[in-house]
gemmi code that builds the backbone of each chain (N, CA, C; Angstrom):
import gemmi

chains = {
    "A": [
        ("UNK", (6.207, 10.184, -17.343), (4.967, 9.786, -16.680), (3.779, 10.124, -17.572)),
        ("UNK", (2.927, 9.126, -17.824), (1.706, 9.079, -18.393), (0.565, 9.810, -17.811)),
        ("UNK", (0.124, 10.737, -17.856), (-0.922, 10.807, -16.710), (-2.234, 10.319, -16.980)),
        ("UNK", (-2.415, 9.937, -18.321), (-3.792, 8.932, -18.266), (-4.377, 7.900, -17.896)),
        ("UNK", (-2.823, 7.064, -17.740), (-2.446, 5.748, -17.107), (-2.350, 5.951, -15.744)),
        ("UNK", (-1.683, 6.913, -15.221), (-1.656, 7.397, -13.945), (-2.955, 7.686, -13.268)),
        ("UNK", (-3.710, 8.282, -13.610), (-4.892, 8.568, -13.151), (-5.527, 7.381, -13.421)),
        ("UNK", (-5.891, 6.620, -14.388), (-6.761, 5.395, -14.532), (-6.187, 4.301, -13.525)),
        ("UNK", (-4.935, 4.139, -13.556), (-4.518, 2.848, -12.253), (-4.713, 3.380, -10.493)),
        ("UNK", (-4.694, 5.055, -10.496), (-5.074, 5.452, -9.603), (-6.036, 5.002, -8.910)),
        ("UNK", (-7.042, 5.652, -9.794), (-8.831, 5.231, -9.414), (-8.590, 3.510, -9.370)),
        ("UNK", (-8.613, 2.887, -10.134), (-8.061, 1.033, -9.777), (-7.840, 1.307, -8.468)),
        ("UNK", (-6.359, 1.688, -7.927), (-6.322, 1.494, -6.071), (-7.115, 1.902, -5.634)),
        ("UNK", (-7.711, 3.106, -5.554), (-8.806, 3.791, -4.648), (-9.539, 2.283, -4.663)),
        ("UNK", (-10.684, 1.946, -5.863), (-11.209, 0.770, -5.694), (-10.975, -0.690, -4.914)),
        ("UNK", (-9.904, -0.640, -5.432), (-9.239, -2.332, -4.582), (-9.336, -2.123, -2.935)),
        ("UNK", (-8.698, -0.786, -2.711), (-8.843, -0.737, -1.312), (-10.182, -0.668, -0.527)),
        ("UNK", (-11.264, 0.233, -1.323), (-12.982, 0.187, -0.583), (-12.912, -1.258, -1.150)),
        ("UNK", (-12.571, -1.633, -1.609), (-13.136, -2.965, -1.527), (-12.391, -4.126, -1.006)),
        ("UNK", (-11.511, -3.854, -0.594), (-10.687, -4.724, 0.354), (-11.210, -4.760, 1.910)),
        ("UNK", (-11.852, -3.349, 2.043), (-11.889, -3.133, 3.749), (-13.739, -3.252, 3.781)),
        ("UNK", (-14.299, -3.550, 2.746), (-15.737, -3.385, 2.389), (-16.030, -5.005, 2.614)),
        ("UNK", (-15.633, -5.899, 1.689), (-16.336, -7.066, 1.463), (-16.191, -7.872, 2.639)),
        ("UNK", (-17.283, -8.820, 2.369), (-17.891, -9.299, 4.016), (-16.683, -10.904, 3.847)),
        ("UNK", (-15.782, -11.265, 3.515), (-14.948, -12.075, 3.377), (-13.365, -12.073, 3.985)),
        ("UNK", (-13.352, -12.567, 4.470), (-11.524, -12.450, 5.145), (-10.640, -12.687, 3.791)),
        ("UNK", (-10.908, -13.817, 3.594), (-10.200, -14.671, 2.021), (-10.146, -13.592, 1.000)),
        ("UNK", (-11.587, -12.920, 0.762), (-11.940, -11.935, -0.480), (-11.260, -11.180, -0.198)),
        ("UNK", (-11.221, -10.393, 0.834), (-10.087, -9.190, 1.363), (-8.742, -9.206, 1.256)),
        ("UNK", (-8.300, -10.168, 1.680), (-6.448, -10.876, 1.439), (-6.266, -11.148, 0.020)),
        ("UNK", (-7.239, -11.459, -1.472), (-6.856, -11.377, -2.500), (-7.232, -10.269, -3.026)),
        ("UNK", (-8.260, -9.001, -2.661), (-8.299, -7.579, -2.877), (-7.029, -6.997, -2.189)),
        ("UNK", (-6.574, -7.574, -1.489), (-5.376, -6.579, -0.942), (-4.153, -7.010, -2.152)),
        ("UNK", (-4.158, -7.883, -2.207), (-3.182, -8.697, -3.406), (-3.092, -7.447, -4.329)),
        ("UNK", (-4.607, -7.700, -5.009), (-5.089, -6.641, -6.287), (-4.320, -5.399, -6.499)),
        ("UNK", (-4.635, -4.723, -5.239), (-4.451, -3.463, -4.783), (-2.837, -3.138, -4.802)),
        ("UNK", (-1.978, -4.384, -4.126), (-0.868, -4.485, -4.222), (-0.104, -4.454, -5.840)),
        ("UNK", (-0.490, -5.176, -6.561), (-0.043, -5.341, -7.772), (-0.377, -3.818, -8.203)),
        ("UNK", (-1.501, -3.029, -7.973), (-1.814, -2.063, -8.656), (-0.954, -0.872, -8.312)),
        ("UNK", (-0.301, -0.778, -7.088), (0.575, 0.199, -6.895), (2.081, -0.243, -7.534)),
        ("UNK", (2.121, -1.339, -7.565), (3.593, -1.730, -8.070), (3.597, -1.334, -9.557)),
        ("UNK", (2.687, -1.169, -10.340), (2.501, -0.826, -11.911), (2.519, 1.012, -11.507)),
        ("UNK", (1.666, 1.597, -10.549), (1.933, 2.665, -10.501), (3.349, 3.258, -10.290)),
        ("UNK", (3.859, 2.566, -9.645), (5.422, 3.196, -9.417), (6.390, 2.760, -10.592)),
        ("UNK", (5.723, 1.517, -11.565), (6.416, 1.370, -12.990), (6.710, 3.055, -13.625)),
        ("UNK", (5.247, 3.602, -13.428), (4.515, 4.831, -14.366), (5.504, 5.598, -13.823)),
        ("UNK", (6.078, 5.843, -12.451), (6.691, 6.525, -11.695), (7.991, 6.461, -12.010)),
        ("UNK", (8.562, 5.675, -12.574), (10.198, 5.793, -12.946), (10.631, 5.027, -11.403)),
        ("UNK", (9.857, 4.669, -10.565), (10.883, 3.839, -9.758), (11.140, 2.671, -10.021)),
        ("UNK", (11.528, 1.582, -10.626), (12.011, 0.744, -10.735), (12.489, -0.530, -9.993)),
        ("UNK", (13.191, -0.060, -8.890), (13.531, -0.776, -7.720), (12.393, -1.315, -6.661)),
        ("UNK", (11.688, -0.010, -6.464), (10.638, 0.277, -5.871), (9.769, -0.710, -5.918)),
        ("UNK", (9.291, -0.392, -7.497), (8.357, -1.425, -8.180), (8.503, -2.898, -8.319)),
        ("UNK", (9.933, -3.782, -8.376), (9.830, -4.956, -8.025), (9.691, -5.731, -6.415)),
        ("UNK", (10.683, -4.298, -5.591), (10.336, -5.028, -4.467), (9.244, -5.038, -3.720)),
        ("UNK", (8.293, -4.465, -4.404), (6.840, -4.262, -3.938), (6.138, -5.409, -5.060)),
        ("UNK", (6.103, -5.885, -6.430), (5.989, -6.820, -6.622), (6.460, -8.212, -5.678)),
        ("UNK", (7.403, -8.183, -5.321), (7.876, -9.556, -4.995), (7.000, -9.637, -3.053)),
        ("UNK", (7.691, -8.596, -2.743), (7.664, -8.341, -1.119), (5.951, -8.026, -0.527)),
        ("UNK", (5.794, -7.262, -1.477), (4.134, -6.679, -1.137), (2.937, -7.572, -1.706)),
        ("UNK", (3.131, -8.054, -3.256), (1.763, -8.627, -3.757), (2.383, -10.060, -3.644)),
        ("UNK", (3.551, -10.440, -3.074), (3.517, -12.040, -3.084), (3.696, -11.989, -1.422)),
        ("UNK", (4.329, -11.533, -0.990), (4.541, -12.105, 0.646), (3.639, -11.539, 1.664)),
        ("UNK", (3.305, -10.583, 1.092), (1.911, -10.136, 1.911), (0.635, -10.971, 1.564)),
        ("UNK", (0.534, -11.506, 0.400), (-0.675, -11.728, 0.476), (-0.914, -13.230, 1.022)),
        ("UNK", (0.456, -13.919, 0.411), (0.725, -15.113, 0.949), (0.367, -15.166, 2.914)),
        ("UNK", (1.127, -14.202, 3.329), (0.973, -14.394, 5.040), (-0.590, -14.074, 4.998)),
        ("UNK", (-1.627, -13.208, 4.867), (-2.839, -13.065, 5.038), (-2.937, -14.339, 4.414)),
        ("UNK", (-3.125, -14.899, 3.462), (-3.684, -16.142, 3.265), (-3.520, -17.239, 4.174)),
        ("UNK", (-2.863, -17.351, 4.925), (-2.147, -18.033, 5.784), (-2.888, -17.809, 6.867)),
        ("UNK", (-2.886, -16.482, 7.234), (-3.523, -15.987, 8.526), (-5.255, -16.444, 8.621)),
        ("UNK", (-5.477, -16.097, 7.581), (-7.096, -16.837, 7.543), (-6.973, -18.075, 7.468)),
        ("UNK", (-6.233, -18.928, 6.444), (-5.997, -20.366, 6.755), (-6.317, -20.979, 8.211)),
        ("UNK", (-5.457, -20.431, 9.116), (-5.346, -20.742, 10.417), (-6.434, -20.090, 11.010)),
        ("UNK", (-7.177, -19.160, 10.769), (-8.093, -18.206, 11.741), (-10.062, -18.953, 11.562)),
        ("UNK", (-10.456, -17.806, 10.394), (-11.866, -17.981, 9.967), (-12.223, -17.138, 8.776)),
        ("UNK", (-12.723, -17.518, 8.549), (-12.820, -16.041, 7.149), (-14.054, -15.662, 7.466)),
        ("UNK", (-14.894, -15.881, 8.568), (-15.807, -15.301, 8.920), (-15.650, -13.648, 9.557)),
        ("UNK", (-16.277, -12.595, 8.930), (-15.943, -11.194, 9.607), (-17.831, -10.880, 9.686)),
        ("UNK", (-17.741, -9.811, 10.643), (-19.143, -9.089, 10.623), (-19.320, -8.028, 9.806)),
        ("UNK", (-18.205, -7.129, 9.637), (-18.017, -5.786, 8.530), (-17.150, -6.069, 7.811)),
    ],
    "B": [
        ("UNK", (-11.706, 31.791, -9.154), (-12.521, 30.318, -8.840), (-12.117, 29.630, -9.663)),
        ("UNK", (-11.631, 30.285, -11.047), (-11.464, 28.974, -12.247), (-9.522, 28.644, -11.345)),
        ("UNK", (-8.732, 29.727, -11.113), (-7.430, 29.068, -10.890), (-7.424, 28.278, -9.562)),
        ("UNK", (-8.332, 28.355, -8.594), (-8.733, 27.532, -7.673), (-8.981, 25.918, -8.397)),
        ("UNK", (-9.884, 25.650, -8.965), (-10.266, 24.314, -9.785), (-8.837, 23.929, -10.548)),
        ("UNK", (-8.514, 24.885, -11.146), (-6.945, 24.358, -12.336), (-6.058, 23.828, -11.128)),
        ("UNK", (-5.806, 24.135, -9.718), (-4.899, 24.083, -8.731), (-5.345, 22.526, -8.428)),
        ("UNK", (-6.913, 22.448, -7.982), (-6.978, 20.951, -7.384), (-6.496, 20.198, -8.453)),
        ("UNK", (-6.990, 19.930, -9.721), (-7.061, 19.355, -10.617), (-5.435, 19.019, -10.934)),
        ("UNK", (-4.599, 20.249, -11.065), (-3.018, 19.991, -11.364), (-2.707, 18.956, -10.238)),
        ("UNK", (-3.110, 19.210, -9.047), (-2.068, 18.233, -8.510), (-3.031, 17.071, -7.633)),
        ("UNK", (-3.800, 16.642, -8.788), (-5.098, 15.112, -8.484), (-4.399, 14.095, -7.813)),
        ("UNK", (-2.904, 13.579, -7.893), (-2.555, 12.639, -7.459), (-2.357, 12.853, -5.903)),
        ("UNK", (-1.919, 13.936, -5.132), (-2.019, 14.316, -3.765), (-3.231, 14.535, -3.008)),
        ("UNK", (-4.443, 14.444, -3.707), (-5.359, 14.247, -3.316), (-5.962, 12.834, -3.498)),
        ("UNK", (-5.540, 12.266, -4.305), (-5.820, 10.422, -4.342), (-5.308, 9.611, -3.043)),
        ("UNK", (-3.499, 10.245, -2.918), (-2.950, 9.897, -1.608), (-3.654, 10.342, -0.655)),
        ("UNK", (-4.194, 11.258, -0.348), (-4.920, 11.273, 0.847), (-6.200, 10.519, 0.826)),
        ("UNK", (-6.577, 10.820, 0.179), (-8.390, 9.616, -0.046), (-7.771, 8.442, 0.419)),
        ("UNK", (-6.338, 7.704, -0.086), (-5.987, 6.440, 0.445), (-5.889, 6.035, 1.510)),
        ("UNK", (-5.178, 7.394, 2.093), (-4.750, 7.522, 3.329), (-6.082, 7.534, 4.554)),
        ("UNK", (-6.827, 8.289, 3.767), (-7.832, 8.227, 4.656), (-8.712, 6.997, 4.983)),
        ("UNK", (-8.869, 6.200, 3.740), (-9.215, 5.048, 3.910), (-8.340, 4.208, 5.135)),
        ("UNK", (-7.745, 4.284, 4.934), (-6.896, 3.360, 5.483), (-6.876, 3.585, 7.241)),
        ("UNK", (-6.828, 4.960, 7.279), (-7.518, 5.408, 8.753), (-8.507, 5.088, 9.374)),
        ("UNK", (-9.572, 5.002, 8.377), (-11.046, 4.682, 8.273), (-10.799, 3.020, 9.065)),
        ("UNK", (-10.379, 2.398, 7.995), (-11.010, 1.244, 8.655), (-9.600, 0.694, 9.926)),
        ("UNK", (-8.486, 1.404, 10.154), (-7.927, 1.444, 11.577), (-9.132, 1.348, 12.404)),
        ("UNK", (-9.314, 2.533, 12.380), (-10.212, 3.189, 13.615), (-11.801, 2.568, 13.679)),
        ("UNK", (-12.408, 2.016, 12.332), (-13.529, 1.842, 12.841), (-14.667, 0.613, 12.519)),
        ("UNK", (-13.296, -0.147, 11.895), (-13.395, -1.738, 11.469), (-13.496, -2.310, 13.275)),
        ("UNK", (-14.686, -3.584, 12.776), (-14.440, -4.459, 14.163), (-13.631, -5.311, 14.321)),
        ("UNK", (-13.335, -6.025, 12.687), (-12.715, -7.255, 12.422), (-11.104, -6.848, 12.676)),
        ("UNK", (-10.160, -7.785, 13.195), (-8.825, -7.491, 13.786), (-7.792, -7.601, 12.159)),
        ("UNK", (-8.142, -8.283, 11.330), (-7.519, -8.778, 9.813), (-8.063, -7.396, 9.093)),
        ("UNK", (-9.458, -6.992, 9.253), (-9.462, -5.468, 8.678), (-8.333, -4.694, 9.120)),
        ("UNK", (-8.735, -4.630, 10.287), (-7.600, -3.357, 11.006), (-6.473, -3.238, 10.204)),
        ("UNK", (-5.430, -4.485, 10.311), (-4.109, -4.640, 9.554), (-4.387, -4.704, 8.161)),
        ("UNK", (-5.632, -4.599, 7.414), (-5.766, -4.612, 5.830), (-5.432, -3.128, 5.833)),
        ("UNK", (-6.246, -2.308, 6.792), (-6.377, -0.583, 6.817), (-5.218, -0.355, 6.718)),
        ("UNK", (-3.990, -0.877, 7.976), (-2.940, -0.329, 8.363), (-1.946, -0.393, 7.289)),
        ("UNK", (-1.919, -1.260, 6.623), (-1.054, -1.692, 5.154), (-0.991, -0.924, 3.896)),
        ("UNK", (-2.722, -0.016, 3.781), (-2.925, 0.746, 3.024), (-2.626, 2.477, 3.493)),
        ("UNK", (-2.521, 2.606, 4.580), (-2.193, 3.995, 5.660), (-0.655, 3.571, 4.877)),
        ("UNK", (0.014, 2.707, 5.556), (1.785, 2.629, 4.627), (1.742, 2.874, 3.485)),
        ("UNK", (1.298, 2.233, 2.918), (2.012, 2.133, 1.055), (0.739, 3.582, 0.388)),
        ("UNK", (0.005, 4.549, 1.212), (-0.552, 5.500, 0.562), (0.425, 6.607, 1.079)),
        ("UNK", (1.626, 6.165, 2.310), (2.772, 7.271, 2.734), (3.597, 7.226, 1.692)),
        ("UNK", (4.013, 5.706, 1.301), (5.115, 5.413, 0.583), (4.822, 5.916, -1.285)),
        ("UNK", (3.741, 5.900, -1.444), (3.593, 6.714, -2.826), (3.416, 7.772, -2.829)),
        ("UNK", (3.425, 9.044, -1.731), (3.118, 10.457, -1.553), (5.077, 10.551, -2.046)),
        ("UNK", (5.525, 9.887, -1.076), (7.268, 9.816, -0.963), (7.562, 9.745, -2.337)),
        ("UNK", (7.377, 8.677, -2.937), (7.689, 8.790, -4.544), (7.380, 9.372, -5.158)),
        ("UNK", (6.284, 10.264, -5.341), (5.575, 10.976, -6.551), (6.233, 12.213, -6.073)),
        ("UNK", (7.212, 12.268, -4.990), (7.998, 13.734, -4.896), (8.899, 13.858, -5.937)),
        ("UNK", (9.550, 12.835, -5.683), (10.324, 12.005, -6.419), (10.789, 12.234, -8.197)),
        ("UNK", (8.795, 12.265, -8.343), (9.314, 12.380, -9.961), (8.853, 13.395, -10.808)),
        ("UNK", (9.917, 13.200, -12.430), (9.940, 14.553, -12.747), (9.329, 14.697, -14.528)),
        ("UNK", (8.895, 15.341, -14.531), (8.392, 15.381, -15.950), (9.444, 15.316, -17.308)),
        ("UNK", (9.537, 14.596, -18.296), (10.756, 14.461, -18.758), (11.684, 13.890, -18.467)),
        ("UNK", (12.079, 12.881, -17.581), (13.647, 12.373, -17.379), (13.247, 11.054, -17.467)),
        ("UNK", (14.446, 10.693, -17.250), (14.088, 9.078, -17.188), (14.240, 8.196, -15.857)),
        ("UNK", (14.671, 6.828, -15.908), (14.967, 6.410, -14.756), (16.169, 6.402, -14.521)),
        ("UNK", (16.584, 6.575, -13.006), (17.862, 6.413, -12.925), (18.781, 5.925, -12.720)),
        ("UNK", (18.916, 5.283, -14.106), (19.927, 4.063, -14.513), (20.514, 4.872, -15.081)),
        ("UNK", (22.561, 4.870, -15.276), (23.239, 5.045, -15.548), (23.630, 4.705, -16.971)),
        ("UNK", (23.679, 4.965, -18.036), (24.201, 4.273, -19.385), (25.420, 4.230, -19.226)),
        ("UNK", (25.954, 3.138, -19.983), (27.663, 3.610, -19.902), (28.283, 3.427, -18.796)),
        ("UNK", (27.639, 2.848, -17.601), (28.232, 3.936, -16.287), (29.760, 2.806, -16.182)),
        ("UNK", (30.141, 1.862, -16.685), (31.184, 1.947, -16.512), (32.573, 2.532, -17.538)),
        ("UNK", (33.986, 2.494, -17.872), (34.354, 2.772, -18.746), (35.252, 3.713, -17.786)),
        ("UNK", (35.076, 4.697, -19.031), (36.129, 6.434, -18.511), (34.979, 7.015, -17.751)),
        ("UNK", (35.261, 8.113, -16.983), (34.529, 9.254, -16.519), (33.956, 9.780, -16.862)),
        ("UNK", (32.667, 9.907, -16.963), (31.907, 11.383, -17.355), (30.858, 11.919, -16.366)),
        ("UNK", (30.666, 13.140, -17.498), (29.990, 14.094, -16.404), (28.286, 13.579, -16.757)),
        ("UNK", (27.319, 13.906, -15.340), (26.264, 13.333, -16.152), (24.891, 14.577, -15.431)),
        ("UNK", (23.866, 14.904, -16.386), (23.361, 15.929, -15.989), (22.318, 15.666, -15.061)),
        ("UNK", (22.383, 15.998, -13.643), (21.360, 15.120, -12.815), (19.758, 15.509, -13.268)),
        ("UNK", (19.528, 16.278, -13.829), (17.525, 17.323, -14.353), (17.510, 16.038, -15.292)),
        ("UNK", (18.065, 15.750, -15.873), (17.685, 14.309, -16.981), (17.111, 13.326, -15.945)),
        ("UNK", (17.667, 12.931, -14.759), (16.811, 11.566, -14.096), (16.067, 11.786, -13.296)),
        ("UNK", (15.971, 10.743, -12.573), (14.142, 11.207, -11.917), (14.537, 11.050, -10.323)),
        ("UNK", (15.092, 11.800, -9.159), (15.646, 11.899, -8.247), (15.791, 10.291, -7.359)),
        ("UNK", (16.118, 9.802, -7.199), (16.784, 8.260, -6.846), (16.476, 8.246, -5.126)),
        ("UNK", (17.135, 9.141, -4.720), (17.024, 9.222, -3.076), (15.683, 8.842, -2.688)),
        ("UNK", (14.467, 9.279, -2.888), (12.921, 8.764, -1.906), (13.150, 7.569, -2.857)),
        ("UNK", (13.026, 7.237, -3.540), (12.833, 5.630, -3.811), (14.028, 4.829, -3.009)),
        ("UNK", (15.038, 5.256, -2.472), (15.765, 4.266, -1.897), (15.187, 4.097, -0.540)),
        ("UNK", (15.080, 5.573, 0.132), (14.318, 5.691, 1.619), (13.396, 4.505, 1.642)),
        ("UNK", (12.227, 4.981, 0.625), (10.760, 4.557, 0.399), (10.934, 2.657, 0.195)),
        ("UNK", (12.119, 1.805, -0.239), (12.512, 0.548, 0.009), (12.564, 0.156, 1.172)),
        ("UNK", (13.202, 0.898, 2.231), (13.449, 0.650, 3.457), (11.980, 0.575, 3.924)),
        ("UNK", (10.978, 1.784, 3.799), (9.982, 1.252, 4.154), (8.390, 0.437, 3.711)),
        ("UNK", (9.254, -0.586, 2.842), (8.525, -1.410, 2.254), (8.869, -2.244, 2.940)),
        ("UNK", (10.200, -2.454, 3.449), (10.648, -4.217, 4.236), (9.879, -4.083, 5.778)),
        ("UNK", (10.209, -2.550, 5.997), (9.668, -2.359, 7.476), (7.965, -2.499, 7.461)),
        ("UNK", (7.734, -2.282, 6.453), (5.621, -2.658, 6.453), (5.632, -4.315, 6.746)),
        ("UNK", (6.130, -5.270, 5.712), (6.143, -6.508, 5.777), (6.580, -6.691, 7.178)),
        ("UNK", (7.707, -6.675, 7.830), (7.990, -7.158, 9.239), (6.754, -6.452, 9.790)),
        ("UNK", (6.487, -5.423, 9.854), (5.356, -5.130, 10.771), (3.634, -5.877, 10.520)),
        ("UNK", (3.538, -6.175, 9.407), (2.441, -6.995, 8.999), (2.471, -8.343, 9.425)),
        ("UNK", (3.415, -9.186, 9.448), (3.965, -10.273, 9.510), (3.754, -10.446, 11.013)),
        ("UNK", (4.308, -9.458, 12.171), (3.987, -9.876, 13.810), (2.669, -9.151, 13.593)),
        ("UNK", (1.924, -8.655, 13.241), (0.711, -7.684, 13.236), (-0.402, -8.984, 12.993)),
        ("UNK", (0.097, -10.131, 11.673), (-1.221, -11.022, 11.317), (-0.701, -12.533, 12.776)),
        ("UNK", (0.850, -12.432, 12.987), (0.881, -13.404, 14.214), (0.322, -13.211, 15.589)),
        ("UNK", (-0.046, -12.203, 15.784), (-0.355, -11.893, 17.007), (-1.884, -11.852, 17.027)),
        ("UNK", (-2.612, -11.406, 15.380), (-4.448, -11.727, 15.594), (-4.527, -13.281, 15.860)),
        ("UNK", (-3.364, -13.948, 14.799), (-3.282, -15.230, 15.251), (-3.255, -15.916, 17.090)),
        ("UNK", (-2.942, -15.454, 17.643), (-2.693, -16.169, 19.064), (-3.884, -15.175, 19.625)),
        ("UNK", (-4.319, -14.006, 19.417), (-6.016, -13.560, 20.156), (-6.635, -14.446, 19.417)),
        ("UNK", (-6.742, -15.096, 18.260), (-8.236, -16.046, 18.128), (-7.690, -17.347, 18.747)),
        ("UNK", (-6.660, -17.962, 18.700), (-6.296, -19.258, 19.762), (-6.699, -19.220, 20.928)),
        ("UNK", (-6.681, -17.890, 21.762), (-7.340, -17.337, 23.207), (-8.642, -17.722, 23.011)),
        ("UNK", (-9.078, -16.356, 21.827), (-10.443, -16.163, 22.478), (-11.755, -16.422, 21.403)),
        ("UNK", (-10.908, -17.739, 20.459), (-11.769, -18.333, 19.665), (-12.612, -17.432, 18.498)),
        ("UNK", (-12.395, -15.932, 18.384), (-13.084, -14.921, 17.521), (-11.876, -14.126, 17.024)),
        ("UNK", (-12.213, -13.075, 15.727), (-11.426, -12.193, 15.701), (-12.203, -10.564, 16.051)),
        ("UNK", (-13.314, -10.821, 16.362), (-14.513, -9.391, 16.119), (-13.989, -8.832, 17.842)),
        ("UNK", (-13.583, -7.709, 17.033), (-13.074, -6.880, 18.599), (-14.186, -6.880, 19.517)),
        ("UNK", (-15.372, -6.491, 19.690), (-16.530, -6.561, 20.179), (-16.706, -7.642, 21.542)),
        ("UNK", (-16.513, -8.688, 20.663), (-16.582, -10.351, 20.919), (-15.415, -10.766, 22.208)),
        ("UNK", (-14.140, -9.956, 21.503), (-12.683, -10.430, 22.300), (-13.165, -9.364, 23.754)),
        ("UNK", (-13.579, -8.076, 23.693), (-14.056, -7.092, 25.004), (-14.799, -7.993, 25.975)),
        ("UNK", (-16.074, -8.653, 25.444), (-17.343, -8.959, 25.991), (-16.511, -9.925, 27.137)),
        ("UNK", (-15.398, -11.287, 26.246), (-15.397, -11.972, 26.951), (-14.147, -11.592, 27.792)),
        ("UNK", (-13.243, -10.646, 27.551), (-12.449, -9.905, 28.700), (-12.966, -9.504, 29.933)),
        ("UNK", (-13.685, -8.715, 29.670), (-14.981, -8.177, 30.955), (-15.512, -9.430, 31.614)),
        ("UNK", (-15.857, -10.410, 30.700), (-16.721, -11.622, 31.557), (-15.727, -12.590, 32.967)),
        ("UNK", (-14.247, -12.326, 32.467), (-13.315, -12.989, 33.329), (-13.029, -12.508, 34.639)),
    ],
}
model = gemmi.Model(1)
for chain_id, residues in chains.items():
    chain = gemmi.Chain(chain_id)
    for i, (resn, *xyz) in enumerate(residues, 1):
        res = gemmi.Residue()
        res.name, res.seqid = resn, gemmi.SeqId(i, " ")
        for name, pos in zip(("N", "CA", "C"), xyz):
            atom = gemmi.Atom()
            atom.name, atom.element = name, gemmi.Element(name[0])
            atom.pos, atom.b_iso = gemmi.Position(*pos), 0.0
            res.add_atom(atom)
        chain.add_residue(res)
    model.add_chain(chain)
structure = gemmi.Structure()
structure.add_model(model)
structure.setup_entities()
């Protein structure tokens, strides 16, 4: 484990997430969550999990973000906060 | 005071998991929007599921993949890999976040078919009005 890399992709999630639950966009939020997603799946690269890390690639930053995209599709991407 | 500071500092990543975690509480509890809520709730999971892994791992080893592993028998030294068990747990609850996200974004789906909004506020006002 790297810990420079570790700590730098860290701070990355912290970010993706205030800014996933921050921006005034439904749409913007469902591809910050994406972000955020991809960014833990590289963290658990750093981590030696392996397994971990693709099925959170495949399962987390593609099928999650896909259904939120979807979900606003069908909804509004209008939010107040 | 200085081995106080060396203590937070050694172990920065258990305090990142919680900042996540807390976020993620944060906007549970105090988001209006119903698609926030489940953005929060997604990040409350996967800031459990990386506390679980980073138990997990170990300074020096590798991953734990087997070389060789088929052939003859051998002995193999487990301090070389990087403990396997929470990453298998921690899979299980990656499928269980998705199913739970999945009826979590179908169900904001059928409150805005109702009640034409997703702003919790909005869905109360016109509950009360009925």
């Amino acid at each position: 484990m790297i810990w420079q890399l570790d700590l730098a992709i860290l701070t990355l999630v912290v970010i993706a997430g205030i800014g996933a639950i921050t921006v005034k966009d439904l749409l913007g939020a469902a591809i910050l969550f994406g972000a955020y997603s991809f960014m833990m799946c590289l963290l658990w690269s750093i981590m030696g999990a392996v397994d971990v890390s693709f099925t959170e690639a495949s399962v987390g930053a593609g099928a999650s973000t896909v259904f939120f995209v979807a979900a606003v599709f069908r909804t509004t991407r209008r939010t107040k906060d | 005071m200085p081995e106080l500071i060396s203590t937070i500092v050694a172990k920065y990543n258990y305090w990142i998991y919680i900042t996540l975690m807390m976020i993620g509480l944060y906007a549970m509890i105090a988001k209006n929007n119903l698609v926030k809520k489940i953005v929060g709730m997604s990040i409350f999971q996967t800031a459990i599921i990386l506390f679980y892994v980073s138990i997990g791992a170990k300074r020096g080893a590798t991953i734990p993949i087997l070389e060789h592993g088929h052939g003859s028998s051998h002995i193999t030294h487990a301090v070389d890999y990087i403990n396997p068990l929470p990453h298998v747990l921690m899979l299980t609850a990656i499928v269980v976040a998705v199913a739970t996200l999945g009826v979590a974004l179908a169900l904001a789906v059928k409150v805005y078919n109702q009640y034409n909004t997703l702003e919790e506020d909005e869905i109360l006002t016109q509950m009360r009005e009925k």
